[in-house]
Rosetta silent file (secondary structure, phi, psi, omega in degrees, C-alpha in Angstrom):
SEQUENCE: XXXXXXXXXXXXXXXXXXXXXXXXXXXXXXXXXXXXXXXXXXXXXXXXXXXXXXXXXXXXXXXXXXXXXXXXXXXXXXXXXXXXXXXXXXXXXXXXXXXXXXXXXXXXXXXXX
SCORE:     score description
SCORE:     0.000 S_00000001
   1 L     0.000  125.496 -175.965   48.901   -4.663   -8.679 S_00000001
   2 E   -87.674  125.060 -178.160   49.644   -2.097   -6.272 S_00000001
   3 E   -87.664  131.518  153.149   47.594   -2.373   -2.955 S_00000001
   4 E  -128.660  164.528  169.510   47.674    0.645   -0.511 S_00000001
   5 L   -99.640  -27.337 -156.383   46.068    1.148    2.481 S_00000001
   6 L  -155.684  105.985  179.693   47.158    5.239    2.899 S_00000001
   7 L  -153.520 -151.319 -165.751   48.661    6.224   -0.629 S_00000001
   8 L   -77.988   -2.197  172.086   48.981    8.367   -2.923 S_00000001
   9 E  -137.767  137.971  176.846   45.093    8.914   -3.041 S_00000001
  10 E  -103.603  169.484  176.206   43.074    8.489    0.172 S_00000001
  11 E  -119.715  114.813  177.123   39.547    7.481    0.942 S_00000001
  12 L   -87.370 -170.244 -164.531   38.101    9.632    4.237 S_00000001
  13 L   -88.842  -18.885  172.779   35.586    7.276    6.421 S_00000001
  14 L   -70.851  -61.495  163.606   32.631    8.999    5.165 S_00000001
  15 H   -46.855  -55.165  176.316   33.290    7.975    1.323 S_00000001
  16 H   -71.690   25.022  145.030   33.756    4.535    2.424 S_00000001
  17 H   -99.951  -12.097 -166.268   31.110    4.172    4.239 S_00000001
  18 H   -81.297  -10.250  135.055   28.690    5.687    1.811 S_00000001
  19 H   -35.754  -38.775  170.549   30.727    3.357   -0.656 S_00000001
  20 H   -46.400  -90.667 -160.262   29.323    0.204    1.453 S_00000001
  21 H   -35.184  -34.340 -169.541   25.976    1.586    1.579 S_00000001
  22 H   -82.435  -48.856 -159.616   26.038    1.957   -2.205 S_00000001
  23 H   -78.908  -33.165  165.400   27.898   -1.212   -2.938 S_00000001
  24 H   -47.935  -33.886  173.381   25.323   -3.323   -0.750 S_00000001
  25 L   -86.212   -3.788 -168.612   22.421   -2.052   -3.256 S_00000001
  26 L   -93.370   67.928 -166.700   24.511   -3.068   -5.975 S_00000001
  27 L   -75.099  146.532 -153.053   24.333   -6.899   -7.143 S_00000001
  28 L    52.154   -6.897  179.812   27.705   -7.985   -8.529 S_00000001
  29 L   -50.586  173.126  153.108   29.310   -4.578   -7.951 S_00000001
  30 L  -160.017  -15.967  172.949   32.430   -5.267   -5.766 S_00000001
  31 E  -155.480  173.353  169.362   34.132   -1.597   -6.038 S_00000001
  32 E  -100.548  131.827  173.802   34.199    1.814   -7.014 S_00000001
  33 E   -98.601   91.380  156.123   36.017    3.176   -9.652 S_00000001
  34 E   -49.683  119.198  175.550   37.417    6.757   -9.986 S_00000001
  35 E  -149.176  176.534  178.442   39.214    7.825  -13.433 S_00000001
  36 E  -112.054  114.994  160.084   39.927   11.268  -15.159 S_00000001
  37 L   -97.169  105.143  171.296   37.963   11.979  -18.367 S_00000001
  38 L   -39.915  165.071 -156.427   38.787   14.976  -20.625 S_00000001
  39 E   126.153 -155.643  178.084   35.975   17.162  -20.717 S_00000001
  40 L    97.375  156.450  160.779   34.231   19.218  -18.422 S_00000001
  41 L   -86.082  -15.663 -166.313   33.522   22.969  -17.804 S_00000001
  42 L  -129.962  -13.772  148.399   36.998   22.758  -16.902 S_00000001
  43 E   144.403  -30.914  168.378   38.672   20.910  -18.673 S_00000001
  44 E  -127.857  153.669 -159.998   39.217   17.130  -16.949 S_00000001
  45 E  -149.191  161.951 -165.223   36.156   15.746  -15.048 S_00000001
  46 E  -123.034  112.368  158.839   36.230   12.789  -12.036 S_00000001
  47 E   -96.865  131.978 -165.544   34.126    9.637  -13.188 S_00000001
  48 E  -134.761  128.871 -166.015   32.897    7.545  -10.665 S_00000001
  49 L  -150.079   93.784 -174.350   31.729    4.073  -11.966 S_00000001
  50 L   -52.965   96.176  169.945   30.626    0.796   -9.795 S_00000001
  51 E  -115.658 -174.792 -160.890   32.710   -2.286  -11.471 S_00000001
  52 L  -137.890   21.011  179.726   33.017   -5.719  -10.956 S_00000001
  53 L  -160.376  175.101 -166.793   36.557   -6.412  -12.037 S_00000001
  54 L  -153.080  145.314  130.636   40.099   -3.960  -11.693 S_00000001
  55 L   -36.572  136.943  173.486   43.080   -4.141  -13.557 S_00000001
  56 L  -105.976   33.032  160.775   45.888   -5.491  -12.674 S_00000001
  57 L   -94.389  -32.360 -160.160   47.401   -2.348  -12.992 S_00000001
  58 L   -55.872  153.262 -176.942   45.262   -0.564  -11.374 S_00000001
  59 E   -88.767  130.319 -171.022   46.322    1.243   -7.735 S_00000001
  60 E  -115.707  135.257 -164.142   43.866   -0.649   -5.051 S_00000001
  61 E  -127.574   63.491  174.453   42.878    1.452   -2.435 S_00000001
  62 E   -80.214  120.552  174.223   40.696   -0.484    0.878 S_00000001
  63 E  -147.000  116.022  170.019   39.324    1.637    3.741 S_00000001
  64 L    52.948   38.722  174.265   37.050    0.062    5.900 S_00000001
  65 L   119.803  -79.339 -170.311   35.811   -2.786    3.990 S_00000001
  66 E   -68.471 -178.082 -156.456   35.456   -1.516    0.739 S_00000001
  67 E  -147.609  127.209 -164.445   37.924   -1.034   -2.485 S_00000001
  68 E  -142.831  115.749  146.180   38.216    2.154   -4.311 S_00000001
  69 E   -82.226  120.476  168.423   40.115    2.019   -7.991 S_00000001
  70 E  -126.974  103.263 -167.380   42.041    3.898   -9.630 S_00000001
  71 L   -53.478  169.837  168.526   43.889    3.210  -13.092 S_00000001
  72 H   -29.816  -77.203 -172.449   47.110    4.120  -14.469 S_00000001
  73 H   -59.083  -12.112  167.584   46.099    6.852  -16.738 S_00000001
  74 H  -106.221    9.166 -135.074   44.524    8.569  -13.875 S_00000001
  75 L  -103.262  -10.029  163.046   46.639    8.338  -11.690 S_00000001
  76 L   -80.337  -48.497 -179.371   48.917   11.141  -12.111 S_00000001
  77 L   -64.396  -30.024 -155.448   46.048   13.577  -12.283 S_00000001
  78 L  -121.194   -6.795  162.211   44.877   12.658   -8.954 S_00000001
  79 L    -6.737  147.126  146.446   48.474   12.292   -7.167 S_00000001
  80 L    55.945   10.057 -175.842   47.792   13.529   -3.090 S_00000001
  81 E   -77.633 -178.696  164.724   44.300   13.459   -4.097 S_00000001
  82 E  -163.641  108.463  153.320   41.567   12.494   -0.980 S_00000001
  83 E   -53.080  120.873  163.718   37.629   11.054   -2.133 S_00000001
  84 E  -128.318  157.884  154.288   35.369   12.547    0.399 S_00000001
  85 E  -116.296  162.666 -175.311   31.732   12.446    0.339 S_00000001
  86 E  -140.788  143.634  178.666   29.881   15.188    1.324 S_00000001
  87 E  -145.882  106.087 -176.942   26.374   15.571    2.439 S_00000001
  88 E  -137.095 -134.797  164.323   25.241   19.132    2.916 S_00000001
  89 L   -63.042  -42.599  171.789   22.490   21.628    1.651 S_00000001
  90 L   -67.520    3.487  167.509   23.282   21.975   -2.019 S_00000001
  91 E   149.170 -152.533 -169.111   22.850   18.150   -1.893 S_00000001
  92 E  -140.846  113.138 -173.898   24.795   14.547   -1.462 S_00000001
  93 E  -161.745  140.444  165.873   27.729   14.178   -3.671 S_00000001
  94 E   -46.665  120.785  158.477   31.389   12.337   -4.150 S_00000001
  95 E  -108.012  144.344  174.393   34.399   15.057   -3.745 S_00000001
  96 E  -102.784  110.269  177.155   38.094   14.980   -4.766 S_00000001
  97 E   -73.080  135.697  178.693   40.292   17.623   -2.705 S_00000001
  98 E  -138.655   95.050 -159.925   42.939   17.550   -5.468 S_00000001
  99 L   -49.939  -41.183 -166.459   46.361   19.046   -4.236 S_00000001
 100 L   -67.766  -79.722  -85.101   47.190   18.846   -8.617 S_00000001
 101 L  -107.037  139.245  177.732   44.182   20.894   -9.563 S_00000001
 102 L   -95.559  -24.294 -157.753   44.675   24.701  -10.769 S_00000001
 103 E  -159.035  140.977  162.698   40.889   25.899  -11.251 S_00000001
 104 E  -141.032  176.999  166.079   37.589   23.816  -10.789 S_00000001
 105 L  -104.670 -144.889  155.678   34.107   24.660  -11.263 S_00000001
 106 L  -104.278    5.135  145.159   31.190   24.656   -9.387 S_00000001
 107 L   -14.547  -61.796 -171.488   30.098   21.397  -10.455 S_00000001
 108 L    84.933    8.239  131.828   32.810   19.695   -8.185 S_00000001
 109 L   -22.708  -70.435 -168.857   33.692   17.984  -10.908 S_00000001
 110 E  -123.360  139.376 -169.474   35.559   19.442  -13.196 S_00000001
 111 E  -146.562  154.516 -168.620   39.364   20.737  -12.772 S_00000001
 112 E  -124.437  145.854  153.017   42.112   22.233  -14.819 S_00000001
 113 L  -113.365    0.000    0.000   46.010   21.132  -14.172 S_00000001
């Protein structure tokens, strides 16, 4: 199991803290999970899913207390990626700036490679 602190996908300080804040309402949660699901407006879509166990494949990500997962199979898609959250007029929502991505939609969501 690979551990990074600063790797090939970051966490900014805002998603982790509003991970805490999330994971604290959460009984048994212990992280957040990120994967790539075909689908979409665009063609691949970002799933974000509160588990309570990881692979021991999986790429382990910790910033500031919390643990942000990402599997194998995603893991490629999301290369250089960085989970931000953003909370601004259209609303409160996880983002991925995704260096890989050719086209998204307006979702925030959904991305083409």
């Amino acid at each position: 199991m690979d551990t990074l602190l600063d790797g090939p996908v970051s966490v900014t300080d805002r998603a982790a803290k509003r991970i805490a804040r999330i994971l604290a309402r959460e009984v048994g949660a212990s992280a957040l999970r990120v994967s790539v699901e075909g689908g979409g407006c665009s063609g691949f879509s970002y799933k974000f899913d509160l588990v309570t166990d990881r692979a021991d494949d999986d790429l382990v990500i910790e910033k500031n207390g919390v643990t942000v997962l990402v599997d194998q199979v995603s893991l490629p898609f999301m290369a250089g990626s960085e989970i931000d959250f953003v909370d601004d007029l259209i609303g409160q929502s996880f983002q991925v700036k995704n260096p890989n991505a050719t086209a998204s939609c307006g979702c925030g969501t959904s991305f083409a490679v």
